[in-house]
mmCIF file of the N, C-alpha and C atoms, coordinates in Angstrom:
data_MODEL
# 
_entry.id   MODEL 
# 
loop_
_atom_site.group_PDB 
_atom_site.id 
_atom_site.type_symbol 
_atom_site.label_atom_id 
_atom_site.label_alt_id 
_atom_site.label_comp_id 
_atom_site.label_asym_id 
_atom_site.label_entity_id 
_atom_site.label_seq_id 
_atom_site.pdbx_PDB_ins_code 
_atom_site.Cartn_x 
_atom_site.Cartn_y 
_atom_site.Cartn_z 
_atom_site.occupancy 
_atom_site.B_iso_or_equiv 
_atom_site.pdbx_formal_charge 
_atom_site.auth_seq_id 
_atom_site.auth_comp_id 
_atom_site.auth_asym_id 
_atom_site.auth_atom_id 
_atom_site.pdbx_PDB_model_num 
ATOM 1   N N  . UNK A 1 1  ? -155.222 -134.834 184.356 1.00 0.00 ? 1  UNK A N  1 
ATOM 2   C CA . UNK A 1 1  ? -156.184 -133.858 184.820 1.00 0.00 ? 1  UNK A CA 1 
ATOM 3   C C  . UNK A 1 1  ? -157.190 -133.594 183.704 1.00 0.00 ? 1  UNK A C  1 
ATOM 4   N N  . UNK A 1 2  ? -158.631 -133.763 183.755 1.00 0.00 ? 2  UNK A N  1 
ATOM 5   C CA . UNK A 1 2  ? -159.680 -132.835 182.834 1.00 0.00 ? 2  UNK A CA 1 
ATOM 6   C C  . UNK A 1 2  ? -159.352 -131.902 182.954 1.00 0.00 ? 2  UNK A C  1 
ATOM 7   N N  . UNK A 1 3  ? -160.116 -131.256 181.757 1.00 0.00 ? 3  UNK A N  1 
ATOM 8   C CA . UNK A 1 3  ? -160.445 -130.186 181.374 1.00 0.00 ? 3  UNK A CA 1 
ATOM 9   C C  . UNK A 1 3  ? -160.773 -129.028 182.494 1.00 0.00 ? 3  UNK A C  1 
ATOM 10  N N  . UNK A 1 4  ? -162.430 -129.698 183.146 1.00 0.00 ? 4  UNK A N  1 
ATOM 11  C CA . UNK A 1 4  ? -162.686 -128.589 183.506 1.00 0.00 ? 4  UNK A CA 1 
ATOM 12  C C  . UNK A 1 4  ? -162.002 -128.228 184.910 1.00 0.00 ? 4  UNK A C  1 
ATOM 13  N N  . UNK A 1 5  ? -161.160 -129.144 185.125 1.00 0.00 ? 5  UNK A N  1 
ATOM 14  C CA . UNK A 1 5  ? -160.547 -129.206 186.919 1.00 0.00 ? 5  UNK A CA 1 
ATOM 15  C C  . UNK A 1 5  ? -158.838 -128.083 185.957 1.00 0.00 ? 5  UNK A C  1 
ATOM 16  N N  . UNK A 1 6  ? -158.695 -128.649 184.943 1.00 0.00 ? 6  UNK A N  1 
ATOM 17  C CA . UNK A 1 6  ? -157.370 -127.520 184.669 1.00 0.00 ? 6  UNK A CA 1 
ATOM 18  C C  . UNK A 1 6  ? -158.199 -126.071 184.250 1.00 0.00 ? 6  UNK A C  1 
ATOM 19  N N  . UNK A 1 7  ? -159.425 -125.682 183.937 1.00 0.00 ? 7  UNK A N  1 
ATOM 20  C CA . UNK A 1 7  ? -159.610 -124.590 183.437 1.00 0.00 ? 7  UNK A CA 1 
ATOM 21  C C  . UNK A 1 7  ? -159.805 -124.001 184.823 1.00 0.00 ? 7  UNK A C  1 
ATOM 22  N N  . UNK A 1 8  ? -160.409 -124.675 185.825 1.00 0.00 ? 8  UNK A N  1 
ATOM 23  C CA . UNK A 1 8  ? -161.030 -124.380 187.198 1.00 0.00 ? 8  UNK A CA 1 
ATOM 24  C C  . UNK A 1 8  ? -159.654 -123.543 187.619 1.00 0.00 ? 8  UNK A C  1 
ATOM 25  N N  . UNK A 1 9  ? -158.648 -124.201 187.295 1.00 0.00 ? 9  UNK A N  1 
ATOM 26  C CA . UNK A 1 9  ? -157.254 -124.230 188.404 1.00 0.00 ? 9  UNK A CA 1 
ATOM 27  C C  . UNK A 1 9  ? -156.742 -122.953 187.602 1.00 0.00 ? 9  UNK A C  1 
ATOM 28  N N  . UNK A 1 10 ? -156.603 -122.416 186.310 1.00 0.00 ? 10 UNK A N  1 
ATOM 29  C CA . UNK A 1 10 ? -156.352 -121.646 185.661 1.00 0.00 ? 10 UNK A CA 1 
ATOM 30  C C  . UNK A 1 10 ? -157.256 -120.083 186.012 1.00 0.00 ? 10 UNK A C  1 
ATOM 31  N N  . UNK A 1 11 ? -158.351 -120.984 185.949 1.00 0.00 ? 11 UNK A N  1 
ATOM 32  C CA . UNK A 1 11 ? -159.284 -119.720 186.842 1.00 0.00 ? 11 UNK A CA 1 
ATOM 33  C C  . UNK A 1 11 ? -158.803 -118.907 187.657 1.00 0.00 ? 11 UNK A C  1 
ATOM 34  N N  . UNK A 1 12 ? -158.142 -120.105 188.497 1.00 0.00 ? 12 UNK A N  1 
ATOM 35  C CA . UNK A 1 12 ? -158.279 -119.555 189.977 1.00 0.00 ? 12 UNK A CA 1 
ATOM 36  C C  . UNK A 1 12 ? -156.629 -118.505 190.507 1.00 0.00 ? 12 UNK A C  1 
ATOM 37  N N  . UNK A 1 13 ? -155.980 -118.729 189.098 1.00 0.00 ? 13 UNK A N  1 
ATOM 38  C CA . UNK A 1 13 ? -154.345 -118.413 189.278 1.00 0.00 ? 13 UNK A CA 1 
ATOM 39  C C  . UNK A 1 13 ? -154.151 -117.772 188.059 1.00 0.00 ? 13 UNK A C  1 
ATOM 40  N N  . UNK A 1 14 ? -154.714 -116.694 187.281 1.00 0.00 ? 14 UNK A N  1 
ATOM 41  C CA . UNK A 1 14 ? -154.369 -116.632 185.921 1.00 0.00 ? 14 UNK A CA 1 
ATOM 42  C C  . UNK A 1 14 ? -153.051 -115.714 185.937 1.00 0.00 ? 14 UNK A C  1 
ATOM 43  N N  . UNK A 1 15 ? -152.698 -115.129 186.926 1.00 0.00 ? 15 UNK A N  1 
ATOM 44  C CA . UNK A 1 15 ? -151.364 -114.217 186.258 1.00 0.00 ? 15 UNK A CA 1 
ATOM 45  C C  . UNK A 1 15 ? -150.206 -115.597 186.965 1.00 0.00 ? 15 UNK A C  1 
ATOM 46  N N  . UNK A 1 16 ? -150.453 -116.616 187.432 1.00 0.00 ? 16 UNK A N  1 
ATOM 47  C CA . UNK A 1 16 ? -149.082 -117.776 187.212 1.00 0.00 ? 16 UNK A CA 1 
ATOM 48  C C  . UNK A 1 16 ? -149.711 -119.066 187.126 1.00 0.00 ? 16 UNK A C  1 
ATOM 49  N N  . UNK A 1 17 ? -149.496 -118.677 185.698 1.00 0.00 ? 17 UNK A N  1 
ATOM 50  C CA . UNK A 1 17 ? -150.092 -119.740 183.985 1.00 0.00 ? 17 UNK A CA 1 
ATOM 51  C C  . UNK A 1 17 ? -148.620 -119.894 183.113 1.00 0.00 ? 17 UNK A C  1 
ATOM 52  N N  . UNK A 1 18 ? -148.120 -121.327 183.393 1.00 0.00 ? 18 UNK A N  1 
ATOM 53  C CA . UNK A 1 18 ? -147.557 -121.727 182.310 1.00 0.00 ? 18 UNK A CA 1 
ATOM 54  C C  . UNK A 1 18 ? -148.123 -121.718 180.703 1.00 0.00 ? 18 UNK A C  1 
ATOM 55  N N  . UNK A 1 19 ? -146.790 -121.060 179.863 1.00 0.00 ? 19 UNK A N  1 
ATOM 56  C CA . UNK A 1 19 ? -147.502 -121.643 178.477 1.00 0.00 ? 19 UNK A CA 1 
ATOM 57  C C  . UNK A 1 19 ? -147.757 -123.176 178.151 1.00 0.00 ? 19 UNK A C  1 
ATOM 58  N N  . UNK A 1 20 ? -147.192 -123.864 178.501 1.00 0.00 ? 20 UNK A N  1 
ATOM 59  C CA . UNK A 1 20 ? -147.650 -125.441 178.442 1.00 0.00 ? 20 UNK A CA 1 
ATOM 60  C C  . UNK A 1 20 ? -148.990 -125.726 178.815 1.00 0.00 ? 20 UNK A C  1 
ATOM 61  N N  . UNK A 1 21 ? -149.061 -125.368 180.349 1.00 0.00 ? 21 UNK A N  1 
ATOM 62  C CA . UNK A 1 21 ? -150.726 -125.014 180.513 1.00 0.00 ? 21 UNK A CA 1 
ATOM 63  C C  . UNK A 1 21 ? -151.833 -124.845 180.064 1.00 0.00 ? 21 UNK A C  1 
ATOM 64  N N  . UNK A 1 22 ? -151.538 -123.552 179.551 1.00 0.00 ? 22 UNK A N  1 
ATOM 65  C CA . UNK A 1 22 ? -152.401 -122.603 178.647 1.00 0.00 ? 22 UNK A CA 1 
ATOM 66  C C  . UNK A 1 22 ? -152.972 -123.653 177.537 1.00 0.00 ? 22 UNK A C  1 
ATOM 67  N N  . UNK A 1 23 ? -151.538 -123.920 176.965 1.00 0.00 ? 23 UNK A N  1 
ATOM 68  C CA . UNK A 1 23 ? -151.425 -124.990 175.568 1.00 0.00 ? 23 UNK A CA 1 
ATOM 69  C C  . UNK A 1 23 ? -152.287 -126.341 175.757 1.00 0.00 ? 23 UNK A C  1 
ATOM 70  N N  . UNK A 1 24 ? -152.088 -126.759 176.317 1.00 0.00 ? 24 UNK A N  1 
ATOM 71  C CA . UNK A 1 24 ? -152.530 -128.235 177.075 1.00 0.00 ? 24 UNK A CA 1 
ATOM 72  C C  . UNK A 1 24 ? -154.476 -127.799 177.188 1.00 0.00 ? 24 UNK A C  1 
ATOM 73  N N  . UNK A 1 25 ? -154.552 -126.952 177.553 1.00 0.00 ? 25 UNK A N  1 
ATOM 74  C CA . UNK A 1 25 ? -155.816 -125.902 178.029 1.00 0.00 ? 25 UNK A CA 1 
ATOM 75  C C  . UNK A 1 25 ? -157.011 -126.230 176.293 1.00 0.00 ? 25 UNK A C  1 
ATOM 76  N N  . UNK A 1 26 ? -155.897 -125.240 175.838 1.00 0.00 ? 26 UNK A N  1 
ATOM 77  C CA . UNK A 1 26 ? -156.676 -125.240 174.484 1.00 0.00 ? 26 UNK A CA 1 
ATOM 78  C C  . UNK A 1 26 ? -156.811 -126.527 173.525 1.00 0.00 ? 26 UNK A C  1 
ATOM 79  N N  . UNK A 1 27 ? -156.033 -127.471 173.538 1.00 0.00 ? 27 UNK A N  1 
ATOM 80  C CA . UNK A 1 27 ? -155.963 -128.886 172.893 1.00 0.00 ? 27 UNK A CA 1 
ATOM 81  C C  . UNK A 1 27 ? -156.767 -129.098 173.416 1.00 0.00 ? 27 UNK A C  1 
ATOM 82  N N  . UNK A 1 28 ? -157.452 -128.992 174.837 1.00 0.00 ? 28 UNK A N  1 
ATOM 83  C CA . UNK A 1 28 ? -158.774 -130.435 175.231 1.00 0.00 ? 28 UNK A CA 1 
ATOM 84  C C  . UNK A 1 28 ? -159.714 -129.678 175.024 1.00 0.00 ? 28 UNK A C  1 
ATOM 85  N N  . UNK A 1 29 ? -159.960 -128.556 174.401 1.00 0.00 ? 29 UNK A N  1 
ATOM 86  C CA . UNK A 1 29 ? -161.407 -127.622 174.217 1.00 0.00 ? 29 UNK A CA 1 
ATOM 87  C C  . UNK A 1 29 ? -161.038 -127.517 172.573 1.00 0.00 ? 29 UNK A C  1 
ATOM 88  N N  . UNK A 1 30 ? -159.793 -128.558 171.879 1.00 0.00 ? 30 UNK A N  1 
ATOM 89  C CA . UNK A 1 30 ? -160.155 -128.461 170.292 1.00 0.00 ? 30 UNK A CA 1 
ATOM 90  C C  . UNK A 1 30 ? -159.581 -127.648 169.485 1.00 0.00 ? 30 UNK A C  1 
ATOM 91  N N  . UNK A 1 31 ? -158.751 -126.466 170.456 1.00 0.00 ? 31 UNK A N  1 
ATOM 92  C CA . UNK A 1 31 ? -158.124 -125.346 169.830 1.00 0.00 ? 31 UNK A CA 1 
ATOM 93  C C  . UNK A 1 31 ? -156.784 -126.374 168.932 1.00 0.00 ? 31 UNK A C  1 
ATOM 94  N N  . UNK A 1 32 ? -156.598 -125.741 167.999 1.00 0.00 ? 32 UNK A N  1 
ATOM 95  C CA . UNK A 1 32 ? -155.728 -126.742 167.251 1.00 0.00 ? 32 UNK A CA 1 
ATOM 96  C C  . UNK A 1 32 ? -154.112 -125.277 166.945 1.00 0.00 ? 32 UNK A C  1 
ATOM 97  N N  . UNK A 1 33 ? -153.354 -125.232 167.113 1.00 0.00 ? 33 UNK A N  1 
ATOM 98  C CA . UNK A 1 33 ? -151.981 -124.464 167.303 1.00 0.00 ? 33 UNK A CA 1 
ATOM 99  C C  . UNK A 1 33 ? -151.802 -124.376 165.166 1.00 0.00 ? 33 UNK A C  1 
ATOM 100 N N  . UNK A 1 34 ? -152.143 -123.563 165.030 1.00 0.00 ? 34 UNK A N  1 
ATOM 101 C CA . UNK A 1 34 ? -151.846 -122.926 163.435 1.00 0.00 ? 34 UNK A CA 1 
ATOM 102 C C  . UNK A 1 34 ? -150.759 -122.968 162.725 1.00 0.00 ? 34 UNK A C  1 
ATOM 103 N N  . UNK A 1 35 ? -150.424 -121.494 163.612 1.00 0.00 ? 35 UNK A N  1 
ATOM 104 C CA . UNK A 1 35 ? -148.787 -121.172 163.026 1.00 0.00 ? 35 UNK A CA 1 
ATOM 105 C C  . UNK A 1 35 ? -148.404 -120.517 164.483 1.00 0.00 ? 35 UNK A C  1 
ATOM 106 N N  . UNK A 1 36 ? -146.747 -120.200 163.897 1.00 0.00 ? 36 UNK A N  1 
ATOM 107 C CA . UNK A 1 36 ? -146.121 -119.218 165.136 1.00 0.00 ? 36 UNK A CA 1 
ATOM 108 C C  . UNK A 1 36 ? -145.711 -118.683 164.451 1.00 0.00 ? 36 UNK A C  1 
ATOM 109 N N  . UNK A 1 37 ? -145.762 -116.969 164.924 1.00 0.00 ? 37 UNK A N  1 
ATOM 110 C CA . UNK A 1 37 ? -145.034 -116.229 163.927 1.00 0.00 ? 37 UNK A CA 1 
ATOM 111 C C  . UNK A 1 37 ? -144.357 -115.159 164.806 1.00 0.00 ? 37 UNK A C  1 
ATOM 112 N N  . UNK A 1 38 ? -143.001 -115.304 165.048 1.00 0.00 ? 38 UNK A N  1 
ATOM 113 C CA . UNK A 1 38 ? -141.948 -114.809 166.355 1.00 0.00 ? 38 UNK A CA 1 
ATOM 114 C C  . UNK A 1 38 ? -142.276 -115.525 167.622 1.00 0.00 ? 38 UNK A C  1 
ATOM 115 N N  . UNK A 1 39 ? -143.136 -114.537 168.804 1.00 0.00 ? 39 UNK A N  1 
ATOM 116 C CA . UNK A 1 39 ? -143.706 -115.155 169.728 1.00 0.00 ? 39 UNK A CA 1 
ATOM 117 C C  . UNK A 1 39 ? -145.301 -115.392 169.393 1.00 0.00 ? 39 UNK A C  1 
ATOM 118 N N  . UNK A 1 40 ? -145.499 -114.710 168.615 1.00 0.00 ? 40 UNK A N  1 
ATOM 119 C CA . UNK A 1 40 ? -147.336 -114.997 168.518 1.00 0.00 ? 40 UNK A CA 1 
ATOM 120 C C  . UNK A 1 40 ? -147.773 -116.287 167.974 1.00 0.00 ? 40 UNK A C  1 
ATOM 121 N N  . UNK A 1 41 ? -148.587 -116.741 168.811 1.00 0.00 ? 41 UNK A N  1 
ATOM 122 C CA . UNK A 1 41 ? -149.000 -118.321 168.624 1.00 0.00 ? 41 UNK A CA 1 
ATOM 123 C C  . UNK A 1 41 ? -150.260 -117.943 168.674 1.00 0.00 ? 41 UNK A C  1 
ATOM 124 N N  . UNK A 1 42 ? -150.479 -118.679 167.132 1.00 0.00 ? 42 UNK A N  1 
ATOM 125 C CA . UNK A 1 42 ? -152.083 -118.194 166.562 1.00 0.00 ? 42 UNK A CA 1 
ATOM 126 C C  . UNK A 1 42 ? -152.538 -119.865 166.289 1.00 0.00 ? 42 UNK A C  1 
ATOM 127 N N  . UNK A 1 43 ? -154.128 -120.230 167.748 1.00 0.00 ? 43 UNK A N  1 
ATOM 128 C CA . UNK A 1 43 ? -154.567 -120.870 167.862 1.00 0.00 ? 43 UNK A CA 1 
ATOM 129 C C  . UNK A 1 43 ? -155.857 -120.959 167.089 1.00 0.00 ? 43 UNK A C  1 
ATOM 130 N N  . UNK A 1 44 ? -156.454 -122.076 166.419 1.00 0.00 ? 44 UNK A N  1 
ATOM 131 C CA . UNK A 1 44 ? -157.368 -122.087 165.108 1.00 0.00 ? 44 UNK A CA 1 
ATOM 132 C C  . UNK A 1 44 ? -158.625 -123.468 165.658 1.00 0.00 ? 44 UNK A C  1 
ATOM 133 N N  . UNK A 1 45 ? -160.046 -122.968 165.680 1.00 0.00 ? 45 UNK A N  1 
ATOM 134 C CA . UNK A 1 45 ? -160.818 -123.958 165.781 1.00 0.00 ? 45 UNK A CA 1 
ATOM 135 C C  . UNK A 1 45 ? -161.699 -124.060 164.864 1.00 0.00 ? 45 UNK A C  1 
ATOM 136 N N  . UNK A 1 46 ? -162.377 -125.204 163.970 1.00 0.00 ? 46 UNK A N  1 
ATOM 137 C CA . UNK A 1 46 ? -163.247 -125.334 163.612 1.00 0.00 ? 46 UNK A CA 1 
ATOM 138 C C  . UNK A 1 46 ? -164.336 -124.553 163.242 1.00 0.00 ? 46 UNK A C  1 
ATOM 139 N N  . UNK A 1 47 ? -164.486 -123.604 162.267 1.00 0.00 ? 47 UNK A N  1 
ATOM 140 C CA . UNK A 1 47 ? -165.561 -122.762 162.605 1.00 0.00 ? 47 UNK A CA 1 
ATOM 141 C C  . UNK A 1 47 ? -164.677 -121.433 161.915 1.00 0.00 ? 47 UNK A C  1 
ATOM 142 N N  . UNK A 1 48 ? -163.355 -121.496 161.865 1.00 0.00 ? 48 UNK A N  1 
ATOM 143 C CA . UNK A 1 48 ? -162.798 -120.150 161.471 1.00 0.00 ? 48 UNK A CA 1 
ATOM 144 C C  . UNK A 1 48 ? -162.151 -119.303 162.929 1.00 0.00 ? 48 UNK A C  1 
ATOM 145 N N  . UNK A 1 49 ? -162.448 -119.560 164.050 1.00 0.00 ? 49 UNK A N  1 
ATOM 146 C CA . UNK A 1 49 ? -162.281 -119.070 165.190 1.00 0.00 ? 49 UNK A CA 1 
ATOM 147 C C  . UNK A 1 49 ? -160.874 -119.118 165.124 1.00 0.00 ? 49 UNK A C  1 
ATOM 148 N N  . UNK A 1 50 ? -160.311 -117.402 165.337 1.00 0.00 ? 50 UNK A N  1 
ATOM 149 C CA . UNK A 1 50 ? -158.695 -117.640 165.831 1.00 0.00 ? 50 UNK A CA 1 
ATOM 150 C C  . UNK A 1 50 ? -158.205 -116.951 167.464 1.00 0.00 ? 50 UNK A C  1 
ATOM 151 N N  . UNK A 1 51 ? -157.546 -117.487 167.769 1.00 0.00 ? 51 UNK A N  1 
ATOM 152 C CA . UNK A 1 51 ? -156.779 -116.751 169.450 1.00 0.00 ? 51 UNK A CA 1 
ATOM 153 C C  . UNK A 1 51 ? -155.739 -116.726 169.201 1.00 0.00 ? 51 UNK A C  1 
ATOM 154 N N  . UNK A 1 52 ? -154.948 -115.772 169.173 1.00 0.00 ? 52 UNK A N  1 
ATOM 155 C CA . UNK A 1 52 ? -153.414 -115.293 169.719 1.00 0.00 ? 52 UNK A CA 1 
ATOM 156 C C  . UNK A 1 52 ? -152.961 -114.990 171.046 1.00 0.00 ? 52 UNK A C  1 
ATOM 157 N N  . UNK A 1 53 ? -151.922 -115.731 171.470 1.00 0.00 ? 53 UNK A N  1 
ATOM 158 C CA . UNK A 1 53 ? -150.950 -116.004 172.437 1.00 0.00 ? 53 UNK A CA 1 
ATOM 159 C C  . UNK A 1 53 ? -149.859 -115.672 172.196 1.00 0.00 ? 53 UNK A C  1 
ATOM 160 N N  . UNK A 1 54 ? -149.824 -114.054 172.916 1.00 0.00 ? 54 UNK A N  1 
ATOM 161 C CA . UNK A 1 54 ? -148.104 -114.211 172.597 1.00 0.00 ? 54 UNK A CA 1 
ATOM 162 C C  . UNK A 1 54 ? -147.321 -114.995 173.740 1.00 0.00 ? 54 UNK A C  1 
ATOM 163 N N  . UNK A 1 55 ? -145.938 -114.895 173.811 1.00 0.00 ? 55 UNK A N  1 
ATOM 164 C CA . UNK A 1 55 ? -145.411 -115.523 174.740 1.00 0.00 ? 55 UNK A CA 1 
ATOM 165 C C  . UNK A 1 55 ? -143.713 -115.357 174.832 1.00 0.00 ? 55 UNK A C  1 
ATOM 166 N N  . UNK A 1 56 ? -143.570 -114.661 175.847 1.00 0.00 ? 56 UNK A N  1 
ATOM 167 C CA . UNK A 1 56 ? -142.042 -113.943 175.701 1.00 0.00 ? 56 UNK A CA 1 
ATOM 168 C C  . UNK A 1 56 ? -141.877 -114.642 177.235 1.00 0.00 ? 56 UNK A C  1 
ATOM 169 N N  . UNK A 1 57 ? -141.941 -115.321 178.292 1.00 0.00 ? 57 UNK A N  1 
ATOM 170 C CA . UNK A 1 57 ? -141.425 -115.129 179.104 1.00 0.00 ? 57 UNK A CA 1 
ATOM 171 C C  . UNK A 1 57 ? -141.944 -116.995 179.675 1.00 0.00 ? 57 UNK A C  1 
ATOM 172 N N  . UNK A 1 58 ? -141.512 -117.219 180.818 1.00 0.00 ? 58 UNK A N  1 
ATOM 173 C CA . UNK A 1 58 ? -141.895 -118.703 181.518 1.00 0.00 ? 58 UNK A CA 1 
ATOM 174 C C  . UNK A 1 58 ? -143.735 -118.529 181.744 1.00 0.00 ? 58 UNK A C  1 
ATOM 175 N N  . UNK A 1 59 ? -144.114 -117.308 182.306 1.00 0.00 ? 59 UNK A N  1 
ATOM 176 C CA . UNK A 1 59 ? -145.591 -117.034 182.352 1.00 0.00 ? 59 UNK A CA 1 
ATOM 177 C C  . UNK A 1 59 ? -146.548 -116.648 181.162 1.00 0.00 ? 59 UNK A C  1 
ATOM 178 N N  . UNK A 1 60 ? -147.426 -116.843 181.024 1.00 0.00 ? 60 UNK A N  1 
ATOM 179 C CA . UNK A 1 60 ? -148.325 -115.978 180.183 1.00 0.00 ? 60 UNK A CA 1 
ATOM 180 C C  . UNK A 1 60 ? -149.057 -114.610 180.637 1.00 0.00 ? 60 UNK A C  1 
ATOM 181 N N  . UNK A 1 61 ? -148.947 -113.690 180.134 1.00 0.00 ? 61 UNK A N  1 
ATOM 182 C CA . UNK A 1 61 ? -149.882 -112.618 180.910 1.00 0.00 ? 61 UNK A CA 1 
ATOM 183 C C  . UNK A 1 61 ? -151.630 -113.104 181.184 1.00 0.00 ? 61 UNK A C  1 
ATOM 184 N N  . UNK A 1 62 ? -151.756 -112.363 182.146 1.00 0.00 ? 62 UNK A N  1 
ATOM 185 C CA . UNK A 1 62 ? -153.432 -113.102 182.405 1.00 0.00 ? 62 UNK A CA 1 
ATOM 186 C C  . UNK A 1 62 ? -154.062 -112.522 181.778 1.00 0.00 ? 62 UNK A C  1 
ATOM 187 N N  . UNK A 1 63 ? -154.131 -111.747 180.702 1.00 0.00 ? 63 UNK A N  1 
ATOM 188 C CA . UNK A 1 63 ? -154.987 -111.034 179.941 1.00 0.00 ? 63 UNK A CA 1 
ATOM 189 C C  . UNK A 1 63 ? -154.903 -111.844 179.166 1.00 0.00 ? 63 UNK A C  1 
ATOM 190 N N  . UNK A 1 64 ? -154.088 -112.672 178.898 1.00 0.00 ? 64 UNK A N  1 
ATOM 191 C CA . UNK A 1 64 ? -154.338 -113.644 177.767 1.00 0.00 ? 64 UNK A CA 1 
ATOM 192 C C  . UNK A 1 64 ? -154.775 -115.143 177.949 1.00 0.00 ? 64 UNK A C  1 
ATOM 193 N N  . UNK A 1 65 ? -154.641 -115.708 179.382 1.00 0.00 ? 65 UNK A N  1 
ATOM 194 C CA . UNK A 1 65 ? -154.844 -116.372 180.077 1.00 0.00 ? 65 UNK A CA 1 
ATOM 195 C C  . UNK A 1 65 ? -156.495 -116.182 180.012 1.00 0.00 ? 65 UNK A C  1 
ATOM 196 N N  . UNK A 1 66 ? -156.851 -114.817 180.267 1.00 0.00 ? 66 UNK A N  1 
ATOM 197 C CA . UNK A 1 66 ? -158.319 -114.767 180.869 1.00 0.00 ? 66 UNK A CA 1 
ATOM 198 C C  . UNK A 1 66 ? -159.508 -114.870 179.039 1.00 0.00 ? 66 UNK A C  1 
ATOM 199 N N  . UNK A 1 67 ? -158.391 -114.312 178.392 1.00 0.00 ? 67 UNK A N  1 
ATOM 200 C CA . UNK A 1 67 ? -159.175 -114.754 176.595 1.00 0.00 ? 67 UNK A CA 1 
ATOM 201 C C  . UNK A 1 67 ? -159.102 -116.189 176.319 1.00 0.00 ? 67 UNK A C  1 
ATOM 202 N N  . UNK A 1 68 ? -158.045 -116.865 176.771 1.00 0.00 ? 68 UNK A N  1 
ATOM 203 C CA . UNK A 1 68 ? -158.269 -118.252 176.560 1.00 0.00 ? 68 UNK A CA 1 
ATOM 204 C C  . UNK A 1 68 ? -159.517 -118.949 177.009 1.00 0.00 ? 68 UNK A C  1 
ATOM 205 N N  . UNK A 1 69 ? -159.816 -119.028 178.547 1.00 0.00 ? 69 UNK A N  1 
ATOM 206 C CA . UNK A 1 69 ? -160.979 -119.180 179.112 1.00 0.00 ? 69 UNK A CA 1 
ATOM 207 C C  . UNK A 1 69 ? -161.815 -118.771 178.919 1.00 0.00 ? 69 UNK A C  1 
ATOM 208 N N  . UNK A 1 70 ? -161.878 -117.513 178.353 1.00 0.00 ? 70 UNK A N  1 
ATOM 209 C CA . UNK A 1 70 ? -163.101 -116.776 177.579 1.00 0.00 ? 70 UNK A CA 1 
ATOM 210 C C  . UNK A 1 70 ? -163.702 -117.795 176.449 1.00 0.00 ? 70 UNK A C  1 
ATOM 211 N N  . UNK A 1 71 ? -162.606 -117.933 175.656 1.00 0.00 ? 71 UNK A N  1 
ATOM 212 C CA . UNK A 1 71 ? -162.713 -118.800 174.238 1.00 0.00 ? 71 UNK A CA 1 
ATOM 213 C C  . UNK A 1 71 ? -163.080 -120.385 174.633 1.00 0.00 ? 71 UNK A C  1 
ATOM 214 N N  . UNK A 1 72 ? -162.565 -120.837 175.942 1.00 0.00 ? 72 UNK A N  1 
ATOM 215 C CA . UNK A 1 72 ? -163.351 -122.579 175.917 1.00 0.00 ? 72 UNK A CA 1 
ATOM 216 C C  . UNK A 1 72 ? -164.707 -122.371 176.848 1.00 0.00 ? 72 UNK A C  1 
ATOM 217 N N  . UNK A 1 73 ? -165.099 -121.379 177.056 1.00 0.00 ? 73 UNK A N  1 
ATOM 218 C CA . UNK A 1 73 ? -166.066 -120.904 178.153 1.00 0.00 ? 73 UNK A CA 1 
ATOM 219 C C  . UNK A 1 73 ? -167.575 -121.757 177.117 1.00 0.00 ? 73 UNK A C  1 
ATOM 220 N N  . UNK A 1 74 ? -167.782 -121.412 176.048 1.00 0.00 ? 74 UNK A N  1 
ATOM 221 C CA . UNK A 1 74 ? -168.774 -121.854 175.126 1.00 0.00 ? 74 UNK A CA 1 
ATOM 222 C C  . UNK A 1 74 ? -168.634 -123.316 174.871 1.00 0.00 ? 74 UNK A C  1 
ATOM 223 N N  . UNK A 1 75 ? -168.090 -124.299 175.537 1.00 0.00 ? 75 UNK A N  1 
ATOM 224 C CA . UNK A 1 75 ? -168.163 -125.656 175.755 1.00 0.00 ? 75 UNK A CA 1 
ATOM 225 C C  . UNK A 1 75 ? -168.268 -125.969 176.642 1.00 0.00 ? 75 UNK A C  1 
ATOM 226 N N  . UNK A 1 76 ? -168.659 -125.218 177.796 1.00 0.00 ? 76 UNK A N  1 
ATOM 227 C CA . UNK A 1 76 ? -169.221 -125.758 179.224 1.00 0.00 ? 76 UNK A CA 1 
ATOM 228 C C  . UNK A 1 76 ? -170.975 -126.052 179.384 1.00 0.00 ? 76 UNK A C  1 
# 
């Protein structure tokens, strides 16, 4: 699947968003995975840009779902 057909699909479903998803999400827009520190997964791009993901459960909350897409939104 591209990019923009998984961000489309993420769009369209953000409160049932796998973290793999999510993850998979941010690798093809460049986000590069930092560190983890407990559950917080602190995503790092080029530029100094950071996103945190926490992640306690099989879903991601869509508030964090909807910052992700926020954050690859500037490569469309």
């Amino acid at each position: 699947m591209d990019r923009k057909k998984l961000r489309a699909r993420l769009a369209a479903h953000p409160a049932d968003v796998r973290f793999e998803e999510l993850d998979r999400l941010l690798r093809l827009y460049d986000w590069e995975l930092d560190t983890i520190r407990g559950s917080h997964h602190v995503y790092k791009r080029p530029g100094g840009r950071l996103l945190v993901i926490p992640f306690h459960r099989p879903r991601v909350l869509a508030v964090y779902v909807r910052k992700a897409l926020d954050a690859t939104r500037d490569d469309e």
